[in-house]
DRENDO-1510 file (C-alpha; in Angstrom, 1 decimal, always signed):
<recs>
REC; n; res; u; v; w
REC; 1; UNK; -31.0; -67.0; -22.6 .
REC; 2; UNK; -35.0; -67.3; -21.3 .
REC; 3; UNK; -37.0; -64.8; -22.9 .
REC; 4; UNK; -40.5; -63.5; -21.9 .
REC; 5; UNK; -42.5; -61.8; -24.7 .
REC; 6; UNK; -45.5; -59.8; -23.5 .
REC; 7; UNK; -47.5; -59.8; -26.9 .
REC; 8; UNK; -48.2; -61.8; -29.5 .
REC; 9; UNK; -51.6; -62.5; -31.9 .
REC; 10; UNK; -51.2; -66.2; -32.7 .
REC; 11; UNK; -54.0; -66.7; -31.7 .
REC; 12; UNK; -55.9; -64.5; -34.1 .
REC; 13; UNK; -54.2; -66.1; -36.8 .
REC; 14; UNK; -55.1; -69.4; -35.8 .
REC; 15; UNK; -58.7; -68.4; -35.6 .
REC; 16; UNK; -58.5; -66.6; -39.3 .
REC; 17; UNK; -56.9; -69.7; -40.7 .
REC; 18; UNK; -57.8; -73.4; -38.8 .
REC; 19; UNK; -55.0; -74.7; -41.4 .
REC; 20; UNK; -52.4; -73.1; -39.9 .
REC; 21; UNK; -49.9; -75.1; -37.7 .
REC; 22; UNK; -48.6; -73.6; -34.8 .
REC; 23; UNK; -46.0; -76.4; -34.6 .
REC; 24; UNK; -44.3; -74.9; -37.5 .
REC; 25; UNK; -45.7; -72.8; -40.1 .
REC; 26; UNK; -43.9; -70.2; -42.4 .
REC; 27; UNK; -47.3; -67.9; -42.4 .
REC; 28; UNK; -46.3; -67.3; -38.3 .
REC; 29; UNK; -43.8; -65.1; -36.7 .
REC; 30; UNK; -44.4; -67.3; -33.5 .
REC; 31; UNK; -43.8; -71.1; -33.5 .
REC; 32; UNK; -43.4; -73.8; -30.7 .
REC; 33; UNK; -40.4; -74.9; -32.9 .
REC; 34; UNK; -38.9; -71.5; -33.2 .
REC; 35; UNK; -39.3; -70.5; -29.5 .
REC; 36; UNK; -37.7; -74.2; -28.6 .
REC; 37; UNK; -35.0; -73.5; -30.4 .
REC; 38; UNK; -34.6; -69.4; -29.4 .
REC; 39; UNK; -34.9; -69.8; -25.5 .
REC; 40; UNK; -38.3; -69.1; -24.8 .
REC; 41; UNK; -39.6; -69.2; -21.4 .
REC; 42; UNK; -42.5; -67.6; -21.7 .
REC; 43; UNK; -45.0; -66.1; -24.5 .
REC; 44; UNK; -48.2; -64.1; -23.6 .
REC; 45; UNK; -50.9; -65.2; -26.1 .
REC; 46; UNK; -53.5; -62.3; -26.8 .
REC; 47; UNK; -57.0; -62.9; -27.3 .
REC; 48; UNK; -58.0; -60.0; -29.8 .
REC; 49; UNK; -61.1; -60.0; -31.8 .
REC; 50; UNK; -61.0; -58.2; -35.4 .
REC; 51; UNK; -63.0; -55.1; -35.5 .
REC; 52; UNK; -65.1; -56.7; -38.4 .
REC; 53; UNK; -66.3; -59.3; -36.2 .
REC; 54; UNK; -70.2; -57.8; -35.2 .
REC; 55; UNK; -70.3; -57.2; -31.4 .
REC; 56; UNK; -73.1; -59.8; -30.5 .
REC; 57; UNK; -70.4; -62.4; -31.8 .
REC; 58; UNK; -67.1; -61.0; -30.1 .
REC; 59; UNK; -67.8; -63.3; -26.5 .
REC; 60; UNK; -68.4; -66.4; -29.0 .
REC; 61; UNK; -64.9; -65.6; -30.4 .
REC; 62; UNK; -62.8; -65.0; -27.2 .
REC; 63; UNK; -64.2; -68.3; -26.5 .
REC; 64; UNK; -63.4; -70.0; -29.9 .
REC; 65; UNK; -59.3; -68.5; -29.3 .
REC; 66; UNK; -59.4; -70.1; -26.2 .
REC; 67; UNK; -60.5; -73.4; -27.2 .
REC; 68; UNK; -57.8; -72.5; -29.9 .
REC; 69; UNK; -55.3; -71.9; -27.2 .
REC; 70; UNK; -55.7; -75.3; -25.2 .
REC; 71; UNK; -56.1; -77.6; -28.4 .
REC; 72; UNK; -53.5; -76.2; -30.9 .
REC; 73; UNK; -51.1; -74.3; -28.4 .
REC; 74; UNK; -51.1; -76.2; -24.9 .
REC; 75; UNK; -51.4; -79.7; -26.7 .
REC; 76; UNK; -47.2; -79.4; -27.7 .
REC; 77; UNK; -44.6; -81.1; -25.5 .
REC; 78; UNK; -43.2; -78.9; -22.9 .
REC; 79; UNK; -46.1; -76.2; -23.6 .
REC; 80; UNK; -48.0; -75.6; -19.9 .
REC; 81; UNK; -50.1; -73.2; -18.6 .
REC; 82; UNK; -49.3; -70.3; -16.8 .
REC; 83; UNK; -51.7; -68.7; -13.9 .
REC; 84; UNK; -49.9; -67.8; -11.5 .
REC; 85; UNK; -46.1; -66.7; -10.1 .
REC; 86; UNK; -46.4; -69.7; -8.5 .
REC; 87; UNK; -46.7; -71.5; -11.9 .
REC; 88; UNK; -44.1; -69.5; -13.4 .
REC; 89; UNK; -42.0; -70.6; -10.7 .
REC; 90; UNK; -42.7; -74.0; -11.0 .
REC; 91; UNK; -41.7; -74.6; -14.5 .
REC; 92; UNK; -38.8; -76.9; -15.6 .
REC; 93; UNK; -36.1; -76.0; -17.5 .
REC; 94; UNK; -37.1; -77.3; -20.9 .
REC; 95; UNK; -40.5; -76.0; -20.3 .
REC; 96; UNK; -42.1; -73.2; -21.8 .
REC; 97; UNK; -44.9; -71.0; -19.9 .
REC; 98; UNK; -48.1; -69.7; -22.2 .
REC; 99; UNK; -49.9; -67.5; -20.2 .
REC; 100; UNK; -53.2; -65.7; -21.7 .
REC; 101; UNK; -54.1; -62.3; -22.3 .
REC; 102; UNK; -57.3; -59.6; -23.5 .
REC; 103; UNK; -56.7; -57.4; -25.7 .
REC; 104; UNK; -59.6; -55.3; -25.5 .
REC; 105; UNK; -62.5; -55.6; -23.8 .
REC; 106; UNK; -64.9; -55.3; -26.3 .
REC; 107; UNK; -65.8; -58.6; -26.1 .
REC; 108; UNK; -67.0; -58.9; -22.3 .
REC; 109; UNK; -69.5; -56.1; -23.2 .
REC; 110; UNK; -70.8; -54.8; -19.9 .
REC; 111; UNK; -70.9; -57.9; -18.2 .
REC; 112; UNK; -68.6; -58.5; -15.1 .
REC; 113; UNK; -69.5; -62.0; -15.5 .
REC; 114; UNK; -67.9; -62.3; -18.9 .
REC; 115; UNK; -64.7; -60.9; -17.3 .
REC; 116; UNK; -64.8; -63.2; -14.4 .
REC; 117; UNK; -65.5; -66.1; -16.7 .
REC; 118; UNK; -62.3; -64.8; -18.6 .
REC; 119; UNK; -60.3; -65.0; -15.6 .
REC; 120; UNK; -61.5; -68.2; -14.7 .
REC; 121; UNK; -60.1; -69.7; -18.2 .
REC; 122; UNK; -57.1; -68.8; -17.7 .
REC; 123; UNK; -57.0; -65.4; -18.8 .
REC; 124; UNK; -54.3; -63.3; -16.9 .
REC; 125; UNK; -53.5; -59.4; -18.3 .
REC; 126; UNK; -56.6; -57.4; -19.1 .
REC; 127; UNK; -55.5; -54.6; -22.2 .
REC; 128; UNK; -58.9; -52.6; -21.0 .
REC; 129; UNK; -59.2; -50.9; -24.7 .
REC; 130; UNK; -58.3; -51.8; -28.5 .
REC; 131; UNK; -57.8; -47.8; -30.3 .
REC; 132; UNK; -61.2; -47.8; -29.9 .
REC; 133; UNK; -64.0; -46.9; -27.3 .
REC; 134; UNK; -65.8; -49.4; -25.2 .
REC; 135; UNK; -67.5; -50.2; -22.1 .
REC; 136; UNK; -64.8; -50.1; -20.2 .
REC; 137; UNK; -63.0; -47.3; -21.5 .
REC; 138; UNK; -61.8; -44.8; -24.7 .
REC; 139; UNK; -58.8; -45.9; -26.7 .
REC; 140; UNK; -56.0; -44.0; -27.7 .
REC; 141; UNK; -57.6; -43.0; -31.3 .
REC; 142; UNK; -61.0; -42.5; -29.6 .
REC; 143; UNK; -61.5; -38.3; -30.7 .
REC; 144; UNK; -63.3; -38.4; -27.1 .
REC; 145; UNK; -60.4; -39.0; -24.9 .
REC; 146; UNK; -62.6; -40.4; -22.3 .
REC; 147; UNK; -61.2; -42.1; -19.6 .
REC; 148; UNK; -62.9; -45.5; -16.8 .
REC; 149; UNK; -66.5; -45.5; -17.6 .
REC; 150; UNK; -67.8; -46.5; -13.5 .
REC; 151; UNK; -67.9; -50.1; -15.3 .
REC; 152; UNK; -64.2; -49.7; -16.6 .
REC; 153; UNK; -63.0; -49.0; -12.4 .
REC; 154; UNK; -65.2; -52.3; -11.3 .
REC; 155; UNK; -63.3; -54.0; -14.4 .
REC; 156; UNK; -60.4; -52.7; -12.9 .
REC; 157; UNK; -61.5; -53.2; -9.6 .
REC; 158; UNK; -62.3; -57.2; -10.2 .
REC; 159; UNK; -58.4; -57.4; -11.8 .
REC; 160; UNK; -56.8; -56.3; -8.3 .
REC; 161; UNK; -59.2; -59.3; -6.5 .
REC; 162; UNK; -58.2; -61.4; -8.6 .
REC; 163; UNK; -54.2; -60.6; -8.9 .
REC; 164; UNK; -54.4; -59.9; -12.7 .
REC; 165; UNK; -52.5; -57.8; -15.2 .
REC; 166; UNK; -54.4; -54.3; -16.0 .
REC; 167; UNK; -52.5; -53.3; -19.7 .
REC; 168; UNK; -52.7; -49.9; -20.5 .
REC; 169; UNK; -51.2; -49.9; -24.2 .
REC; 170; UNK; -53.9; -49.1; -26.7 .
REC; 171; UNK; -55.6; -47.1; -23.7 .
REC; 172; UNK; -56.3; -43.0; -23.9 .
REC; 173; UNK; -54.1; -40.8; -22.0 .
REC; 174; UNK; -57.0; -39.8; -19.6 .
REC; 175; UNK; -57.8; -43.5; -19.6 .
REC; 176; UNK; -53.9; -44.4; -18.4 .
REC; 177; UNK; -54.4; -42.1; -15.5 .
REC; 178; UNK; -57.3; -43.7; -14.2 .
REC; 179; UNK; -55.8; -46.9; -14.5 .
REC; 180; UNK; -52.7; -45.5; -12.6 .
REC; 181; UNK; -55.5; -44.5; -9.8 .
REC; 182; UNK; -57.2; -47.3; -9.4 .
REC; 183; UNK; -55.3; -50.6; -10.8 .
REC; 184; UNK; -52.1; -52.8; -8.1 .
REC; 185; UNK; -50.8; -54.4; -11.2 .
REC; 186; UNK; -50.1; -52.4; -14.3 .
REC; 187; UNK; -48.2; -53.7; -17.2 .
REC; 188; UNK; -48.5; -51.4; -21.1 .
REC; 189; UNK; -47.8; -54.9; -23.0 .
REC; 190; UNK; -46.4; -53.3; -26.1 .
REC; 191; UNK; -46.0; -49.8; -26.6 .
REC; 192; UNK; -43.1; -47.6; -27.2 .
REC; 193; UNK; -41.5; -44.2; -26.3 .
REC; 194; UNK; -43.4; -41.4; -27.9 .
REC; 195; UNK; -40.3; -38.7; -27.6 .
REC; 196; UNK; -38.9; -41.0; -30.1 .
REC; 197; UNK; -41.2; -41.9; -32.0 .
REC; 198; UNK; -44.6; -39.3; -32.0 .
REC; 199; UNK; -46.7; -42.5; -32.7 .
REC; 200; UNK; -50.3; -41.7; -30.7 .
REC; 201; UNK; -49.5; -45.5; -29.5 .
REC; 202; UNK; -46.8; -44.6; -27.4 .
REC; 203; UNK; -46.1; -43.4; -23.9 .
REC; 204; UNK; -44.8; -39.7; -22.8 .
REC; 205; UNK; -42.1; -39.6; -20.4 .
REC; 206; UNK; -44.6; -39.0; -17.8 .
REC; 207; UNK; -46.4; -41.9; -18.4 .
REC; 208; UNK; -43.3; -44.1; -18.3 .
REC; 209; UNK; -42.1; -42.6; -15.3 .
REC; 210; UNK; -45.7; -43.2; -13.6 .
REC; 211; UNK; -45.8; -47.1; -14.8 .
REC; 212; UNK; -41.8; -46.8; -13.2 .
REC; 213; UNK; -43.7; -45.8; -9.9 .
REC; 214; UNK; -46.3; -47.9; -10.1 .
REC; 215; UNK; -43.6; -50.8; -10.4 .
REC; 216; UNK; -44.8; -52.0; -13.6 .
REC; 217; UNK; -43.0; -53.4; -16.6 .
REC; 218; UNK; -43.3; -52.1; -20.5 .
REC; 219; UNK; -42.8; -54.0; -23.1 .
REC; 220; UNK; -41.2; -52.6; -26.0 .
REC; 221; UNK; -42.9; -54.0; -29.4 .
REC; 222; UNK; -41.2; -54.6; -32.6 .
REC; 223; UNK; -44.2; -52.6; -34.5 .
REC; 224; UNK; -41.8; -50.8; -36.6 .
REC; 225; UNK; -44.2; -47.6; -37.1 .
REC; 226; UNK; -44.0; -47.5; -33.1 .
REC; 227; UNK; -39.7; -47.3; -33.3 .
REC; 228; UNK; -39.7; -44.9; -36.2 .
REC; 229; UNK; -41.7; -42.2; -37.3 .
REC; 230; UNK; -40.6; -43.4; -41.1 .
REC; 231; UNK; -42.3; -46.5; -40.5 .
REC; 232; UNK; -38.6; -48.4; -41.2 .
REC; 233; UNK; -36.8; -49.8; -38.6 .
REC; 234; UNK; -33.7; -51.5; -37.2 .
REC; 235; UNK; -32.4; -52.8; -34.3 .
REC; 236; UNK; -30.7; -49.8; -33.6 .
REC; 237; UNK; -34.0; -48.7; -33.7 .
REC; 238; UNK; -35.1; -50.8; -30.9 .
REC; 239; UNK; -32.1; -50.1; -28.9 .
REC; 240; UNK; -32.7; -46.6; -29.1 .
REC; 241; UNK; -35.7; -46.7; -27.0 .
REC; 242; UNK; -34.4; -49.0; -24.6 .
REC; 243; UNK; -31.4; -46.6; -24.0 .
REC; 244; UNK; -34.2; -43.6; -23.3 .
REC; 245; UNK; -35.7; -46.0; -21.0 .
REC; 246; UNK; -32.7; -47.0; -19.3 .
REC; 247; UNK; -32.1; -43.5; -18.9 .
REC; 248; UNK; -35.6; -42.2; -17.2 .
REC; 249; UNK; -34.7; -45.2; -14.5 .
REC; 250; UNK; -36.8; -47.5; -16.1 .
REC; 251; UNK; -33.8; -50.8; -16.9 .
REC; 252; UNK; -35.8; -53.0; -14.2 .
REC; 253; UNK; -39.1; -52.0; -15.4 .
REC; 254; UNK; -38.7; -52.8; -19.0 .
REC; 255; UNK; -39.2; -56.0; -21.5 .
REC; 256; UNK; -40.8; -56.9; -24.5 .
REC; 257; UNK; -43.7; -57.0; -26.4 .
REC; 258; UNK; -43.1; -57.9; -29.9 .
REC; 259; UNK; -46.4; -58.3; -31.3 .
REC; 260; UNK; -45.3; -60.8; -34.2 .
REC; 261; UNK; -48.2; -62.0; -35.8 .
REC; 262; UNK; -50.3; -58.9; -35.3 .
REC; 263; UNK; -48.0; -57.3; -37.7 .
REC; 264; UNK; -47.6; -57.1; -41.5 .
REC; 265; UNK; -44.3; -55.6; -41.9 .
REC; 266; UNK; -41.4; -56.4; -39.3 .
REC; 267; UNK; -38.1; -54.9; -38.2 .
REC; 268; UNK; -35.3; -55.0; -40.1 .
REC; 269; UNK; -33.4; -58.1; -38.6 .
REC; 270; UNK; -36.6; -59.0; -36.3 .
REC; 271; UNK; -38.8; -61.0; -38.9 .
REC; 272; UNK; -40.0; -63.6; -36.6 .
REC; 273; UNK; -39.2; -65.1; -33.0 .
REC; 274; UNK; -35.7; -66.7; -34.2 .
REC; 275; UNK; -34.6; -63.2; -34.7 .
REC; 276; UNK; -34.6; -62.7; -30.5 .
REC; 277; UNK; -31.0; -64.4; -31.1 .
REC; 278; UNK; -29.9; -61.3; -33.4 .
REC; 279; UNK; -31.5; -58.8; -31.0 .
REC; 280; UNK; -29.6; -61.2; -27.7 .
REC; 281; UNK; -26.4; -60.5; -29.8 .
REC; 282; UNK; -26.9; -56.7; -30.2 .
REC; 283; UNK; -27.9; -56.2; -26.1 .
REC; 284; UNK; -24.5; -58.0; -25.1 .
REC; 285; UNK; -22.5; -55.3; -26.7 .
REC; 286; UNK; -24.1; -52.6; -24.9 .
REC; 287; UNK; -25.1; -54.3; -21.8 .
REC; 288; UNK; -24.4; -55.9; -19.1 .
REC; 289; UNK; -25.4; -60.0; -18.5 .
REC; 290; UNK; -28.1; -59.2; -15.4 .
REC; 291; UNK; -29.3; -55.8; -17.4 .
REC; 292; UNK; -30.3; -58.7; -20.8 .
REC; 293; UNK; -31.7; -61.1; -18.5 .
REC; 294; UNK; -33.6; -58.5; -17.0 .
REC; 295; UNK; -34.7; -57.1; -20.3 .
REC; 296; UNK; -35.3; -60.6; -21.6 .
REC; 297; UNK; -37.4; -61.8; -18.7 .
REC; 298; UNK; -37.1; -60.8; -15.3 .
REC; 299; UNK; -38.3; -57.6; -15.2 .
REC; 300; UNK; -41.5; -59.2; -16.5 .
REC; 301; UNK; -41.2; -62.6; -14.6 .
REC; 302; UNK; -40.9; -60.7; -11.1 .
REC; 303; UNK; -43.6; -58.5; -11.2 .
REC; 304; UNK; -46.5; -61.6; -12.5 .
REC; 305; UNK; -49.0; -61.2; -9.9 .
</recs>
């Protein structure tokens, strides 16, 4: 069955380590022959710059994971870029779609020519905020709790011109409902249900409800401090908080997020992207075939801008 993951840092890893293959490489969660062999259809490739790296530096770097991103990730059979729903629409049936993503928008500064320049590479979700603050906006572990700067609505702003992505994980609360003022495309890429699981990283029921309205998608993430406030988890874990999804009338506005390779320590039974067969296997006994697929990918794949 396709599957379309919201979140992954492969490209982080690339950029920490130029040895590592993305062809196959027992140091990733995320390979090209792993997904080939799962089903993938299409994998969202974060461009997220370590808080260590000084902030002069951090546009130099986005640039350096994209150049990672067309000469180690787009140069494998079958592998093709992904701009559009037209794109998406377009692909063959042994194809997979990379499409890429900012995690934070620390590196564009407070320069709306950075973030057009972004776009114009390719770049298609915007996640406005790491934990931290920026220009653009607080972050969820940001003791201000600021929302939009008036630079983070023209950020926002240029998204809706340009059909993108606005990604509210990592965001503030305050900072969520700004975005749910202002932005035409929301997605939270990976985040979780905070009734669940009273991770500061997770959404309240009102939020979900409002991305719901908004007729966004949220990816659930495979983070397991994010499924379980013991910091174990399971699968049963992860269908927990689909099933309090399902039940706040989310099914069609839900997906996934795994963030492998921007973790350390995985789910039980989720230890890299081959896993998505073991977590396939667990939906079919509680789901119906169009409810997986739409978990799996549509939900996602209908709403790309």
């Amino acid at each position: 069955m396709a599957i379309f993951d919201a979140h992954c840092d492969v490209l982080m890893k690339l950029w920490l380590n130029k040895y590592l293959s993305f062809n196959q490489d027992p140091a990733l969660h995320v390979t090209y022959k792993e997904m080939k062999q799962t089903g993938a259809k299409v994998q969202l490739f974060a461009i997220y710059i370590p808080e260590g790296v000084p902030c002069e530096h951090r546009f130099d770097v986005a640039l350096e994971m994209i150049h990672l991103f067309y000469t180690k990730v787009l140069i494998k059979p079958k592998m093709k870029l992904v701009r559009s729903k037209k794109d998406l629409d377009q692909l063959k049936e042994d194809e997979i779609g990379a499409i890429l993503t900012l995690e934070g928008c620390d590196a564009i500064g407070h320069s709306l020519i950075r973030l057009q320049t972004l776009l114009r590479l390719g770049v298609k979700s915007i996640g406005l905020t790491w934990n931290y603050s920026n220009d653009v906006a607080d972050g969820i572990l940001e003791e201000r709790g600021a929302g939009l700067s008036s630079f983070g609505k023209e950020v926002v702003n240029e998204n809706n011109k340009e059909k993108v992505w606005t990604d509210v994980s990592h965001l503030s609360v305050k900072g969520f409902w700004d975005v749910m003022d202002h932005a035409n495309y929301v997605i939270a890429s990976h985040s979780n249900v905070y009734r669940l699981c009273s991770n500061p990283r997770n959404l309240n029921d009102d939020q979900i409800r409002a991305i719901i309205k908004k007729n966004g998608v949220m990816g659930i993430t495979f983070v397991p401090e994010f499924l379980n406030v013991t910091g174990e988890a399971s699968l049963k874990d992860v269908l927990n908080h689909i099933e309090y999804i399902c039940a706040l009338g989310g099914e069609c506005h839900m997906g996934f997020g795994s963030d492998f390779d921007g973790i350390d320590k995985t789910v039980y039974g989720l230890h890299s992207y081959r896993n998505y067969e073991q977590l396939i296997n667990e939906l079919d006994k509680h789901y119906s075939a169009t409810q997986v697929q739409g978990f799996l990918y549509d939900n996602f794949a209908k709403r790309l801008p």
